[in-house]
C-alpha positions in Angstrom: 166.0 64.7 32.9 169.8 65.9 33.3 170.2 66.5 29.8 166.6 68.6 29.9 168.0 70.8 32.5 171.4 71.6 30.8 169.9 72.4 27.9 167.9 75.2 30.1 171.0 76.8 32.0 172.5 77.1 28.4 169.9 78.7 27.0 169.4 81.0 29.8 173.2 82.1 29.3 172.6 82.6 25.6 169.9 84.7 26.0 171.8 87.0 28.7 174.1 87.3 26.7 172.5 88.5 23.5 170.6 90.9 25.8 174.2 92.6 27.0 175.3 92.9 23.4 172.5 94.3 22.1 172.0 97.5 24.9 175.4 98.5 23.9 174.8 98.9 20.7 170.7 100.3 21.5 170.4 103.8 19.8 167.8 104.9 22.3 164.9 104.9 19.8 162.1 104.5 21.9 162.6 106.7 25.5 159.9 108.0 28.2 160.0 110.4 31.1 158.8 110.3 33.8 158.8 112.1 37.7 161.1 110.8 40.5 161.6 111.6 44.2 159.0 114.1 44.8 158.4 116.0 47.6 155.2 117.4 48.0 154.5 120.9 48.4 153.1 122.4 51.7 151.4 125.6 52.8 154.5 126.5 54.4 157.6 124.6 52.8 158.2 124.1 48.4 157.8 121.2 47.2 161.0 119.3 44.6 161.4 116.7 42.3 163.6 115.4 39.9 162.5 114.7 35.9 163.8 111.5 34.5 164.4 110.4 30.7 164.6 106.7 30.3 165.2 104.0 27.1 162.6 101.8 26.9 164.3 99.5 25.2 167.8 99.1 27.5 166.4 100.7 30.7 169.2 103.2 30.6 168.9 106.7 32.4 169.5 108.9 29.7 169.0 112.3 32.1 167.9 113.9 35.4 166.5 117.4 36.1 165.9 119.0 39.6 162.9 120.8 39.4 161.3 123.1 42.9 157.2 123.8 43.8 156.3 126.7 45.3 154.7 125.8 48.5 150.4 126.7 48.0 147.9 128.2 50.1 146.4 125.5 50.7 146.0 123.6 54.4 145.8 120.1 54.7 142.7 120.2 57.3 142.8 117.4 60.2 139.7 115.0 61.7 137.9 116.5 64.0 139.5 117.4 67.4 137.1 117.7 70.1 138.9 120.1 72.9 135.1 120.5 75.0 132.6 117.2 75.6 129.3 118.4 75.4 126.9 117.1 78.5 123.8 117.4 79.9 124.3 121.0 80.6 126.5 122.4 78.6 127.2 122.5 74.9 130.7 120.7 73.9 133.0 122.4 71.2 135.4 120.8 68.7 137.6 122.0 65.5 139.9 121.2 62.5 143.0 122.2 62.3 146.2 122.3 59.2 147.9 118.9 60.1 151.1 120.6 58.6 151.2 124.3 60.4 148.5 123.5 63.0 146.5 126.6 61.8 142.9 126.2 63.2 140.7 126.1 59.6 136.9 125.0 60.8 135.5 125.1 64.8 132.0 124.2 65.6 129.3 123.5 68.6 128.5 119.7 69.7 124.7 120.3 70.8 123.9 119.4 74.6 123.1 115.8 75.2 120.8 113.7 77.5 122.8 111.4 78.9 123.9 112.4 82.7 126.9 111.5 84.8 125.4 109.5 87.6 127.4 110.7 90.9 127.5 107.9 93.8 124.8 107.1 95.9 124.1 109.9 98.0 122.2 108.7 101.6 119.1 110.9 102.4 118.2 108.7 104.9 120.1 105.9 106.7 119.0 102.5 107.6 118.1 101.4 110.8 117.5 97.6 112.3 113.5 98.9 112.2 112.6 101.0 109.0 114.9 100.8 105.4 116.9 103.8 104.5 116.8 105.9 100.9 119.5 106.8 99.1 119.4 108.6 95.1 121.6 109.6 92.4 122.1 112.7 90.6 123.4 114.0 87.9 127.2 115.2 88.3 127.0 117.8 85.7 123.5 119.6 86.2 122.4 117.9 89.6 118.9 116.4 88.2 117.8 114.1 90.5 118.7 110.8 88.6 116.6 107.9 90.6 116.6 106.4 93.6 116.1 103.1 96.1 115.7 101.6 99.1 117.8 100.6 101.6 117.6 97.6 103.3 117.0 97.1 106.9 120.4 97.5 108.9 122.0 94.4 110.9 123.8 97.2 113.4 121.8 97.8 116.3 122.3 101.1 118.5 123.2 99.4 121.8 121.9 101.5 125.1 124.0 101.4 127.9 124.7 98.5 130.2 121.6 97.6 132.2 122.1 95.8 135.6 120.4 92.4 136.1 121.8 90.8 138.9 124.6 92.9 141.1 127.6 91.1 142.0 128.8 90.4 145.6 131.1 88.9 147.4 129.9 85.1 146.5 128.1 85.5 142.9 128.6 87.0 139.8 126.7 89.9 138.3 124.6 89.8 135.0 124.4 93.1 132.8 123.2 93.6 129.4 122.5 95.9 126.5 119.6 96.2 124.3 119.0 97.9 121.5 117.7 101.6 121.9 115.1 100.8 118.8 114.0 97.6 118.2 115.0 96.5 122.0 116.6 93.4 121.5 119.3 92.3 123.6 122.3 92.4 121.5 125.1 92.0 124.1 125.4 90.3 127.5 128.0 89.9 130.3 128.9 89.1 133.4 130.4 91.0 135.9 132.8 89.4 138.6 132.4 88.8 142.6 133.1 91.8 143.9 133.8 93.4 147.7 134.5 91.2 151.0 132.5 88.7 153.3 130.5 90.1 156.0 130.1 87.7 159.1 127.4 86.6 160.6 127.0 86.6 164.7 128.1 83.3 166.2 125.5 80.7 165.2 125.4 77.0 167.0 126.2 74.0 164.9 126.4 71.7 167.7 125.3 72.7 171.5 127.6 71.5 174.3 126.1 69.9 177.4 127.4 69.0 180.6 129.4 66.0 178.9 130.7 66.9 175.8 132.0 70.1 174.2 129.9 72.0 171.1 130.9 73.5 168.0 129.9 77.0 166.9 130.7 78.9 163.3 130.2 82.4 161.8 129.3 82.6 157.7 129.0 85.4 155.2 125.8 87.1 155.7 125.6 87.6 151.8 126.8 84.2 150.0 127.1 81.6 153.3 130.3 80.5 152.9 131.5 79.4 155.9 134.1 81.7 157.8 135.0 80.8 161.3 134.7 77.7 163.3 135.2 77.3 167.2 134.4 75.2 170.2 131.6 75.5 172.8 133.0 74.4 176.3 131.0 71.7 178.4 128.0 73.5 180.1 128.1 73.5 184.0 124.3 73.2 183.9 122.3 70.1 183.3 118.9 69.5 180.3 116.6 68.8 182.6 114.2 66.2 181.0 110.5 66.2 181.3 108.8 65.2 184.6 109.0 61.5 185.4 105.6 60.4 187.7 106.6 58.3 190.6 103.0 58.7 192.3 99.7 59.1 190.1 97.5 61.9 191.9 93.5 61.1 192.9 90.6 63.5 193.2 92.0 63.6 196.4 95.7 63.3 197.0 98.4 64.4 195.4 100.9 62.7 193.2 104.7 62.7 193.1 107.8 63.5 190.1 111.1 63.8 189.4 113.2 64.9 186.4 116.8 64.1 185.3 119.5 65.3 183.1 119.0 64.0 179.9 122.7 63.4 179.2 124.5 62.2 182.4 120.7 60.7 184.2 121.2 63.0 187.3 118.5 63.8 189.7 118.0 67.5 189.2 114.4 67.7 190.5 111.2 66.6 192.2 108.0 67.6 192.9 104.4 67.1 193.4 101.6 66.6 191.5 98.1 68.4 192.2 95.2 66.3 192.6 93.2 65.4 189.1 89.5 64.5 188.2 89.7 60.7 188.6 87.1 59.9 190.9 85.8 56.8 192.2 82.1 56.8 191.1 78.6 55.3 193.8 75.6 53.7 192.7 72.4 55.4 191.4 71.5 57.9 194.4 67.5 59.4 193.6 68.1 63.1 193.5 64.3 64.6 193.2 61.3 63.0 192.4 59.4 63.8 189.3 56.0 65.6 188.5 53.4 66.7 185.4 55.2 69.3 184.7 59.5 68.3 185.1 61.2 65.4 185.1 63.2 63.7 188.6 66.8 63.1 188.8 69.4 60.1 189.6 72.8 60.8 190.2 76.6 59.3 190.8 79.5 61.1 193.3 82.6 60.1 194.0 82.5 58.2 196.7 85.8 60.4 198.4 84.9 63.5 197.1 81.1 63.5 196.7 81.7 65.3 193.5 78.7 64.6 191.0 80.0 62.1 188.6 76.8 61.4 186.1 73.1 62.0 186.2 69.6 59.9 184.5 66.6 61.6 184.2 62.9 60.8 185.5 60.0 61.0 183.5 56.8 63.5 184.1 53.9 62.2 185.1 50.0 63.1 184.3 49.3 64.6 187.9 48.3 67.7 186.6 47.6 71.1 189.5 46.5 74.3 188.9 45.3 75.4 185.2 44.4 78.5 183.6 42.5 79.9 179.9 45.1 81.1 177.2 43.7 82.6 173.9 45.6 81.6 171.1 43.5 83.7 168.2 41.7 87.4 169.1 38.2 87.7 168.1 37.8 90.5 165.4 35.1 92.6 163.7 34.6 89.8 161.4 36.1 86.1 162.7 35.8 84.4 166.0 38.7 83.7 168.0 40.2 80.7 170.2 41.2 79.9 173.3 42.7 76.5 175.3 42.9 75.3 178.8 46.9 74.4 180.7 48.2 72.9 183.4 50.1 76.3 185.7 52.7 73.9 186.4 53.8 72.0 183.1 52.0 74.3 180.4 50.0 70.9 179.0 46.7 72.3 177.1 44.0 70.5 178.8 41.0 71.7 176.2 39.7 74.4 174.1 36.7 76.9 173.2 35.5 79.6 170.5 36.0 83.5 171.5 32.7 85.3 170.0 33.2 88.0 167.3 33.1 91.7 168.4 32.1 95.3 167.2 35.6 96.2 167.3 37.8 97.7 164.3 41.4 97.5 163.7 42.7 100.4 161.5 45.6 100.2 159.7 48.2 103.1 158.8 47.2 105.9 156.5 46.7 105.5 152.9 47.1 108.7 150.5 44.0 108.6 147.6 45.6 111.7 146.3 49.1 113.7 147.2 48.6 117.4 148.2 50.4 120.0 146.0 52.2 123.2 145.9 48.4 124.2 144.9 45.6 121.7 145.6 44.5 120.2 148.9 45.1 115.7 149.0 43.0 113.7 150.6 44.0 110.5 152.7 41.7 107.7 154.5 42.4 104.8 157.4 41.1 100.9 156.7 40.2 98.2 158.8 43.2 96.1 158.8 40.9 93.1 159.2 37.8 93.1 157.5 39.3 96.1 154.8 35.9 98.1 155.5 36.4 102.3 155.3 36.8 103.8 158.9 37.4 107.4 158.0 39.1 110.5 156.1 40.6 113.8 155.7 42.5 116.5 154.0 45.8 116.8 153.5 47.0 120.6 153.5 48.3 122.5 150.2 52.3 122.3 151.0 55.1 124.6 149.5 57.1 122.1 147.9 57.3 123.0 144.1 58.2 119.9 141.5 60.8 121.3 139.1 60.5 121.0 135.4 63.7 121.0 133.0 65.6 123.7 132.2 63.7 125.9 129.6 66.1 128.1 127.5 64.6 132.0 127.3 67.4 133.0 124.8 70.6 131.0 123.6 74.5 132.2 124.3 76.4 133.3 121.1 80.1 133.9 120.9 79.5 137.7 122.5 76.2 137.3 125.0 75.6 135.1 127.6 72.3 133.2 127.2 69.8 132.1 130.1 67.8 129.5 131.1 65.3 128.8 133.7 63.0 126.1 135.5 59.4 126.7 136.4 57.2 124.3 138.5 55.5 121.1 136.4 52.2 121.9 138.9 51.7 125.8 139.4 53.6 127.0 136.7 55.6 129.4 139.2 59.1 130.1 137.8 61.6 128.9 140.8 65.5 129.4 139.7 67.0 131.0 136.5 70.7 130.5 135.5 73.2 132.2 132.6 74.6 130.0 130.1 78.1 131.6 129.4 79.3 132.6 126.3 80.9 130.6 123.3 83.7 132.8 122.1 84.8 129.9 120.3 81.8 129.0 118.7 80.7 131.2 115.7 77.8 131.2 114.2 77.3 132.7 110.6 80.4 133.9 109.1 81.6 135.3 105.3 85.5 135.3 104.3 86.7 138.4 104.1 90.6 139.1 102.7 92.8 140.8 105.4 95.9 141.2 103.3 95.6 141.0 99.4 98.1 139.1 97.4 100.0 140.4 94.9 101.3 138.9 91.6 104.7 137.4 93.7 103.5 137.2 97.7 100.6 135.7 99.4 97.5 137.2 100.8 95.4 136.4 103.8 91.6 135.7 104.1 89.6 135.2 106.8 86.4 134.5 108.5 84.5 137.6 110.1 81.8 136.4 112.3 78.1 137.9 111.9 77.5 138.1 115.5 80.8 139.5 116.9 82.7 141.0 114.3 85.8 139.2 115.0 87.9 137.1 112.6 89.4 133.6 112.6 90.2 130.4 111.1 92.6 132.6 108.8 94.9 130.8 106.2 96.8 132.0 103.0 95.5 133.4 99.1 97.8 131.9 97.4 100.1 134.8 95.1 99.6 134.7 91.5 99.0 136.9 88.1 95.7 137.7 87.6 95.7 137.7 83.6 92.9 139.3 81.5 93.0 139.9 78.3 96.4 139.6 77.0 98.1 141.3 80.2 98.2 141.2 83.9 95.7 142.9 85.9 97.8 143.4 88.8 101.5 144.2 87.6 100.7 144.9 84.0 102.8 142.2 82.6 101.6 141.0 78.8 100.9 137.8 78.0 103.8 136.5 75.5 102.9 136.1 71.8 100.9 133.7 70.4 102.9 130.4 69.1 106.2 130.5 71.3 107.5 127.2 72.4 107.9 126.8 76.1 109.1 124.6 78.7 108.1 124.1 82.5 111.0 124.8 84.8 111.1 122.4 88.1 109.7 124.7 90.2 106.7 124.2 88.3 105.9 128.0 88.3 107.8 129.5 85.9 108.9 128.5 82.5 111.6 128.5 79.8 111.7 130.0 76.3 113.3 127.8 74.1 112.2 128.4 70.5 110.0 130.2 67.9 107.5 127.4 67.6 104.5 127.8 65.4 105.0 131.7 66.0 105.7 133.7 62.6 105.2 136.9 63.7 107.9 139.6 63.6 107.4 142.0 66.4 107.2 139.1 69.8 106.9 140.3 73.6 108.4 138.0 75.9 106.4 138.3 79.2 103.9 135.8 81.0 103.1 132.2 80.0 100.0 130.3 81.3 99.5 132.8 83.8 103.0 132.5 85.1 106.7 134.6 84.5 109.2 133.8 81.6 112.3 133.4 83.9 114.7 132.6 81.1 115.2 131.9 77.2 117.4 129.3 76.7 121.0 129.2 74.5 120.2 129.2 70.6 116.3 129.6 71.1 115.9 132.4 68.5 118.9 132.0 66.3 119.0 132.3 62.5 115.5 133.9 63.0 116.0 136.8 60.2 112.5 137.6 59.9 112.3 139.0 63.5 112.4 143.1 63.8 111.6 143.3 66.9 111.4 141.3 70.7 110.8 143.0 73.6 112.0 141.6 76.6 110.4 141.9 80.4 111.8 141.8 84.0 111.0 138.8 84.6 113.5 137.5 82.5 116.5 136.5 84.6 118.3 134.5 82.5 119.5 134.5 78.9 121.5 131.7 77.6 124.3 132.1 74.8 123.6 133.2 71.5 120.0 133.2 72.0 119.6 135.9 69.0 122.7 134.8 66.9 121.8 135.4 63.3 118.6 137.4 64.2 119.9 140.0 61.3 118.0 143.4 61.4 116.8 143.1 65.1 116.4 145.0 68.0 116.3 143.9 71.6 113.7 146.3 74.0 115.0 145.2 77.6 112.5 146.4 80.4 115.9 145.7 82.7 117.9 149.0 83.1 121.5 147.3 82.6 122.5 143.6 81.5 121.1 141.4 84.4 124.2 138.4 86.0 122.4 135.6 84.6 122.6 136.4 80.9 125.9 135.1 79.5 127.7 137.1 77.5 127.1 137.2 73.5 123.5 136.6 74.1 121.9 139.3 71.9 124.4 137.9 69.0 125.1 141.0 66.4 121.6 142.7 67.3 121.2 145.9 68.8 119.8 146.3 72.0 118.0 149.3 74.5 118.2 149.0 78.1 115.2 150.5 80.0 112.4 149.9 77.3 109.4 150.9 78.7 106.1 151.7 77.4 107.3 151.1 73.8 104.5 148.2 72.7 102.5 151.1 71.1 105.4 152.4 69.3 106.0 149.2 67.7 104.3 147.4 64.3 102.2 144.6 66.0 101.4 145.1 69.2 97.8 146.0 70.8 97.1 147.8 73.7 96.4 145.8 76.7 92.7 144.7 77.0 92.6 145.6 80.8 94.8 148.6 81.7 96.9 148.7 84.6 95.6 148.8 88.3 98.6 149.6 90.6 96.1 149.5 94.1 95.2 146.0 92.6 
């Protein structure tokens, strides 16, 4: 393995060796040349570099020339630099530019895009503890109103003031609170502290004194009782008299005898007498009166002091009867018998009885009406026997003045100008006995047509009303909504034409008016921009006609207000009739591109290729 690699390193060193000789003696046979060290040539600075001849063979440099390039016209254009971000409003711009003298070379539009800046949420209406509030988003840029959401019921209530529950005093606390002004829960209480000083009571007696010992008297607060004041009661000078003590029970005849005493020390502090009482001393049985048919006799008891009667028994009647006499118990009448019985005068005890014979003899009763007298016809009214019902007799009853009212009857209805009346006649005689008005209804119409009592034009609102058949008054008036009355291909009220056939619009938000914003399926060359579905063409947006070389001529209307930019670029061979005396604010500048334009057009659709005259000409008293 050594001798393997010695033998290498040798025959390396051989072979550089052989290599030096033979360059030095090479005779440059076989050369190239080539380009070295360039600089490259600008549109504002030359360009350089430096020719080289070289041996192929030995590698040598056999010679250099410095050679110069004329700087070209030629820009070395840049990526797209975007200097204006296009949004949702506006169109964005961007450009190239020589990356070597900064010399702008190519600039173009970025078209408007559809995605908005959302701002932050903007509260429309806040949240309360009762009902969620709303809140949206919209656009940053053109203020379109993005979306929006809910928000959830509040946790912050919208505390009233304090409301007193309990006051505080001198002994007790207070209690106050607040609720909430909405939802009126409580959402805070507290207590208030013992306010103000005691208020003392009059003296009030704890313990009495007597004529022994002392008492003990306080005073407390009126409001919370706490005891304020405690003294003593001196020992009284006077006695308690107890209650009376008998020393003598009193008879129905004599008197009795008492004393009393102080209750605390037992000294005599009074006596007395007692009157004499109902305790009697009672007799035998003592015969009173002796008894008959007709009442009882009598024993009795008295005291044997007093005499006073002290308890009585009865004695039976007997059947000893006196004196009698006939009582009738039924009358006889016209159609029964009667009845009669015989009694003792003294005791009323019925001895016997007999019939009472019938008699000729009526009993009428009270009048009874067959039929009522009137305000025209005589009644007629008859008497009956109360007891056998026969017919006793009759008569008339008079005609009387006393009418019988019917209902009202209406002779002619009240409208919302007349009065009406009404009357009532009699049920009986017909006779017509009060009349009354019925006052007017000026409230109440009756048949009615609209009428208009302010037309409307093509831009304000009218009024229509009612007009009553009866009065000639109005009411119940309300708005005719403003408007363009198109017929034909113009409007019959302001003379504005309807916009060619085939021209693409768009509904603004107002939803009354609309946008221009291209040619559409319209390939005419002479267009008239005017009314759209019955409503005004308020603007033509940016770009909507450009590059449209086939148009001649577009006539423009007054109720174009706005114009965006290059609306008619590239429109080559056009010219712009504007109704408008002088270019209106809302049309940006450049929007009529290269094409010629004449304020103040009037009156020049017949004039041009294309147009018709109006199928309904214009009514200015419309």
């Amino acid at each position: 393995m050594k001798r393997l690699l010695k033998f290498v390193c040798l025959f390396a060193i051989l072979a550089a060796v052989f290599t030096l000789v033979s360059c030095k003696k090479c005779k440059h046979e076989i050369v190239d040349t080539k380009n070295v060290d360039m600089t490259e040539a600008t549109c504002v600075t030359d360009g350089s570099y430096y020719r080289v001849t070289l041996c192929l063979q030995c590698g040598e440099e056999l010679s250099r020339t410095h050679h110069t390039v004329e700087k070209s016209g030629r820009h070395t254009p840049s990526d797209w630099i975007v200097d204006k971000e296009p949004s949702c409003a506006d169109e964005g711009h961007k450009y190239k530019e020589c990356t070597v003298c900064e010399a702008k070379l190519e600039e173009q539009s970025i078209p408007k895009n559809d995605t908005h800046t959302p701002s932050d949420w903007i509260i429309d209406e806040e949240a309360t503890c009762i009902s969620v509030g709303l809140k949206h988003k919209e656009c940053t840029v053109c203020s379109e109103f993005l979306y929006e959401r809910e928000i959830p019921l509040s946790e912050n209530h919208v505390p009233s003031d304090w409301i007193i529950d309990r006051e505080a005093n001198c002994g007790f606390t207070g209690l106050k609170h607040k609720i909430c002004t909405l939802c009126s829960t409580t959402v805070e209480e507290e207590e208030s502290p013992t306010v103000g000083e005691h208020k003392a009571s009059d003296w009030i007696i704890k313990v009495d004194a007597n004529c022994r010992n002392t008492g003990t008297k306080i005073k407390e607060c009126t409001v919370c009782h706490t005891e304020l004041e405690e003294d003593i009661i001196p020992i009284k000078d006077t006695h308690t008299e107890s209650e009376p003590i008998i020393d003598l029970e009193p008879t129905c005849k004599t008197e009795g005898a008492y004393h009393t005493e102080c209750t605390v020390c037992k000294v005599l502090v009074n006596r007395g007498s007692l009157p004499t009482n109902d305790d009697h001393a009672p007799s035998d049985w003592i015969l009173v009166k002796e008894a008959t048919c007709s009442t009882p006799g009598a024993y009795n008891i008295v005291c044997i002091y007093c005499s006073a009667k002290l308890d009585e028994k009865p004695i039976p009647t007997n059947d000893n009867h006196g004196e009698t006499k006939w009582v009738t118990d039924t009358e006889a009448t016209c159609k029964t018998e009667g009845s009669k019985h015989k009694e003792c005068v003294e005791c009323g005890a019925s001895l016997g009885t007999e019939k009472i014979p019938t008699t000729d003899a009526h009993i009428p009763g009270e009048w009874i009406v067959d039929n009522d007298s009137t305000c025209r016809d005589e009644g007629l009214r008859h008497k009956d026997c109360t007891v056998c019902g026969e017919k006793l007799f009759e008569e008339k009853i008079p005609v009387n003045d006393d009418h019988t009212p019917g209902d009202w009857i209406v002779d002619y209805d009240p409208t919302c100008r007349d009065d009406g009346l009404r009357h009532k006649s009699c049920t009986v005689c017909g006779e017509r006995l009060s009349e009354e008005t019925i006052s007017k209804t000026p409230d109440e119409h009756g048949e009615y047509e609209w009428v208009v009592t302010l037309e409307p034009t093509c831009y304000e609102d009218g009024k229509r009303a009612k007009l009553c058949s009866v009065c000639d008054s109005t009411f119940d008036e309300e708005a005719v909504s403003a408007g363009h009355q198109v017929n034909g291909n113009s409007c019959k009220g302001c003379g504005l034409r309807v916009s060619t056939a085939g021209l693409e619009f768009m509904l603004n938000a107002d939803g009354k008016t609309y946008t221009l914003v291209g040619m559409g399926s319209c390939s005419a060359d002479t267009v008239y921009v005017g009314l759209y579905n019955g409503c005004d063409v308020t603007a033509i947006e940016a770009g909507a006609f450009a590059g449209e070389t086939m148009l001649k001529s577009v006539v423009i209307c007054e109720c174009v207000a706005t114009v965006g930019e290059n609306a008619f670029a590239g429109c080559t061979g056009l010219t712009l009739y504007c109704r408008h005396e002088s270019q209106p604010s809302g049309w940006a500048d450049g929007w009529n591109g290269s094409s010629a334009v004449i304020w103040g057009a009037y009156d020049v659709e017949s004039e041009l290729p294309g147009f018709e005259t109006p199928s309904v000409p214009f009514d200015p008293e419309w």
